[in-house]
Backbone as numpy.savetxt, mean C-alpha at the origin, in Angstrom:
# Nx Ny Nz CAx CAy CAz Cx Cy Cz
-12.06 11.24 17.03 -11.95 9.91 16.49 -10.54 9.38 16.75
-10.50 8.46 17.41 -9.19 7.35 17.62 -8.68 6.75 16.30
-7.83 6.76 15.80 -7.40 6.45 14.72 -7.13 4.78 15.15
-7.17 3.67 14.21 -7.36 2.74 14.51 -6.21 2.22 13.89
-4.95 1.02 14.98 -3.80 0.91 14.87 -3.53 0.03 13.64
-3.27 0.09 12.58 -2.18 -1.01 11.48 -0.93 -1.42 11.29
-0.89 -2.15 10.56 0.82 -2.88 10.52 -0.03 -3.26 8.70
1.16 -2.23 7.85 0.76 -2.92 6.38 2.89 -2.95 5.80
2.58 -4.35 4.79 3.31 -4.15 4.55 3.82 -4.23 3.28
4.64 -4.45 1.89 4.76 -3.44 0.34 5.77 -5.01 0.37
4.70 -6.16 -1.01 5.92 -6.94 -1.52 6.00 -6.80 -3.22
6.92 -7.55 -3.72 6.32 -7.73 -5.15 5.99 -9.51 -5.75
4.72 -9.53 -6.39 4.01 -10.96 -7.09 3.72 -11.08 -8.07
4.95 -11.98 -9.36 4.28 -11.96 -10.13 4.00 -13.52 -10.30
2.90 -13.99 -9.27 2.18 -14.98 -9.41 0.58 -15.06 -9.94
0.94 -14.76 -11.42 -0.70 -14.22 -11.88 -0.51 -14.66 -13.26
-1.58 -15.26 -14.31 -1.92 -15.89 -15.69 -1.32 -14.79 -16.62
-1.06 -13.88 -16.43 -0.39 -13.27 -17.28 1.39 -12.71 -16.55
1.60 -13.06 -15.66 2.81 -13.20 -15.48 4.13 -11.99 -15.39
2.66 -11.30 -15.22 3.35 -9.48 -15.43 3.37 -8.98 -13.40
4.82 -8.66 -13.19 4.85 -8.40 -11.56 3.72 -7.38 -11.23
3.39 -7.37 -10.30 2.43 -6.03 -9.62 3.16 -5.99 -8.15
2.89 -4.78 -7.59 2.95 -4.63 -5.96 1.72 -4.84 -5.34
2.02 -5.42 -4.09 1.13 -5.90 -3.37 1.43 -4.95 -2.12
0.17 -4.61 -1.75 0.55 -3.97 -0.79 -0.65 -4.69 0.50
-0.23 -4.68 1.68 -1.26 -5.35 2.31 -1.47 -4.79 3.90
-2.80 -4.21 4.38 -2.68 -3.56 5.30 -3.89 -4.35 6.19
-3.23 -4.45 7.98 -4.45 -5.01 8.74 -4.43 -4.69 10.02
-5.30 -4.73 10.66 -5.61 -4.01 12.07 -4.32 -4.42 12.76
-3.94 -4.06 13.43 -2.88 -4.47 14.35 -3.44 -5.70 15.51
-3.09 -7.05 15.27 -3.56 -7.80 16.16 -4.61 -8.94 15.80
-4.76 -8.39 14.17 -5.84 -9.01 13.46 -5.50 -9.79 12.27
-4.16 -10.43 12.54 -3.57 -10.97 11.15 -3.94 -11.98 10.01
-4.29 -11.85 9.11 -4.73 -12.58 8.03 -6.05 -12.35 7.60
-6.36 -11.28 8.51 -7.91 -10.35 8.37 -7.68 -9.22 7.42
-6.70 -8.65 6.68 -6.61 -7.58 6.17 -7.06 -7.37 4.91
-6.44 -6.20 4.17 -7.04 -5.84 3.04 -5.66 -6.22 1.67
-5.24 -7.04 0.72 -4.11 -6.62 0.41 -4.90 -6.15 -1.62
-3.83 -5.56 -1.65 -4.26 -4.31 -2.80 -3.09 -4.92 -4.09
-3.67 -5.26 -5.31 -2.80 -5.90 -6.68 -2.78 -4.39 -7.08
-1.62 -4.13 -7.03 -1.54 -2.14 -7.96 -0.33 -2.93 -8.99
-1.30 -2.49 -9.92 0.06 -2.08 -11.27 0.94 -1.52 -11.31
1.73 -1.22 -11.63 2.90 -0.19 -12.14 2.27 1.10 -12.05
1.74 1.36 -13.01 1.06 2.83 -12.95 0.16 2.90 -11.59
-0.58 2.12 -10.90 -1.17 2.96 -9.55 -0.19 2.49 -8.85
0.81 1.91 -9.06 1.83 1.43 -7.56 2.16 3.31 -7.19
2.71 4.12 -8.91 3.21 5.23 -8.61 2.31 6.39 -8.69
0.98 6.06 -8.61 -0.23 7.11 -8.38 -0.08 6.63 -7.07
-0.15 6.00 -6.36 0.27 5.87 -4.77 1.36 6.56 -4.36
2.73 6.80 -5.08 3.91 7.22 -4.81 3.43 8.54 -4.55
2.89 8.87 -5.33 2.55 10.20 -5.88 2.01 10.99 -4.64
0.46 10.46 -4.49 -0.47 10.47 -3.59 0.46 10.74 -2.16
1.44 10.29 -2.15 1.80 10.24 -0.59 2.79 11.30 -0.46
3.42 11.09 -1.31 4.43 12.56 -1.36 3.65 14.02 -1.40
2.52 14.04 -1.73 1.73 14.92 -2.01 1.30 15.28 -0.54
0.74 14.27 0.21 0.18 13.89 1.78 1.32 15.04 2.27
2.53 14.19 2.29 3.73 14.54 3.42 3.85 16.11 2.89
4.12 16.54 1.56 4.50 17.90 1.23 3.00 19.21 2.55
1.83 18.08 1.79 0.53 19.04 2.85 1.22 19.10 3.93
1.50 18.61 5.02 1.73 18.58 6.20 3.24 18.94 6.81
3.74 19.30 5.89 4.74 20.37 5.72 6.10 19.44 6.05
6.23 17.91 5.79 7.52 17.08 5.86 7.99 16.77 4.61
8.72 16.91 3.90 10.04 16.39 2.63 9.19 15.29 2.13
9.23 14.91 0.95 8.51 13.51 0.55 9.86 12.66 0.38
């Protein structure tokens, strides 16, 4: 399987009715812009993501 190319990229918005920031994170095919996926994470899954990835890199035997 060809892994299929992205460009995502990590802002912060707190343009929302309750006025509380979230991270936005937003990922899309490479070449396919304004087609993507972007993701409202809270605080708490911004750093269950942190988590998640440091966890990734430790598997594969690189420093988080």
């Amino acid at each position: 399987m060809t892994p299929t190319p992205v460009a995502w990229t990590i802002s912060v918005s707190d343009d929302y009715d309750d006025a509380e920031p979230r991270v936005q994170m937003t990922v899309e095919r490479l070449g396919d812009a304004g087609n993507g996926l972007v993701a409202h994470l809270s605080p708490t899954n911004a750093r269950r993501l942190r988590t998640a990835l440091a966890d990734a890199l430790k598997e594969i035997g690189e420093q988080p």
